[in-house]
C-alpha positions in Angstrom: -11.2 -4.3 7.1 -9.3 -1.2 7.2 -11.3 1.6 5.6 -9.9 3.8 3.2 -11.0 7.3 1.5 -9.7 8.4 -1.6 -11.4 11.8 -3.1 -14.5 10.9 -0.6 -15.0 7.5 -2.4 -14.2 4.3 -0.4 -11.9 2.2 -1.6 -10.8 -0.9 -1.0 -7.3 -1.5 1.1 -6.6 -4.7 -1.3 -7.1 -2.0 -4.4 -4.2 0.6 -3.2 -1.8 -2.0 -2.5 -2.1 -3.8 -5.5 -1.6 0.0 -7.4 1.0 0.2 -5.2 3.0 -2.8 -6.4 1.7 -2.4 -10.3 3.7 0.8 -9.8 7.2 0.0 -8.5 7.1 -3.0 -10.9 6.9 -0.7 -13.6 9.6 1.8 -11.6 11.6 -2.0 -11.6 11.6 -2.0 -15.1 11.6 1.4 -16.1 15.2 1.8 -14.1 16.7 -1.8 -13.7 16.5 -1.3 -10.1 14.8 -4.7 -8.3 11.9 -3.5 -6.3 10.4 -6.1 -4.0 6.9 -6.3 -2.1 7.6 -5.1 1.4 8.6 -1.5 0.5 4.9 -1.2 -1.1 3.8 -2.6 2.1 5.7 0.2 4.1 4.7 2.7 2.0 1.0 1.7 2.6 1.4 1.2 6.2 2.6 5.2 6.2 -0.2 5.9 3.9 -2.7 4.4 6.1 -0.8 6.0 9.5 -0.4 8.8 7.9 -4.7 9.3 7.6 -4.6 7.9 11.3 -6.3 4.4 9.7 -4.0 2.1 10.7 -2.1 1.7 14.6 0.8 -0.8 13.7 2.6 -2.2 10.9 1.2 -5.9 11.7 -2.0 -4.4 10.9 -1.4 -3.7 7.7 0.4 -6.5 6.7 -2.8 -9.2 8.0 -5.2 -7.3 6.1 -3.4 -7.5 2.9 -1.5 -10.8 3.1 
């Protein structure tokens, strides 16, 4: 499992995406614009690349799919 900090708690990868996905389904709604899953998955893969916690895209998507 990836390991993830958020304000020096540890959370749990499954947990970010999922917020991640509430969110641009309520941005989907909010605008009329169709959001679908594999952007949230991008912008968790930069997240997590971002804080030098994940290597490849691939990565990212076998740890939440």
């Amino acid at each position: 499992m990836i390991p993830l900090s958020l304000y020096g708690k540890e959370m749990n990868i499954m947990i970010v995406y999922k917020t991640l996905v509430y969110c641009a389904n309520v941005f989907s709604l909010v605008s009329n614009v169709p959001v679908f899953i594999n952007p949230s998955l991008q912008i968790l893969y930069h997240i997590l690349k971002h804080n030098n916690l994940a290597t490849s895209y691939d990565e990212v998507v076998k740890e939440v799919v």
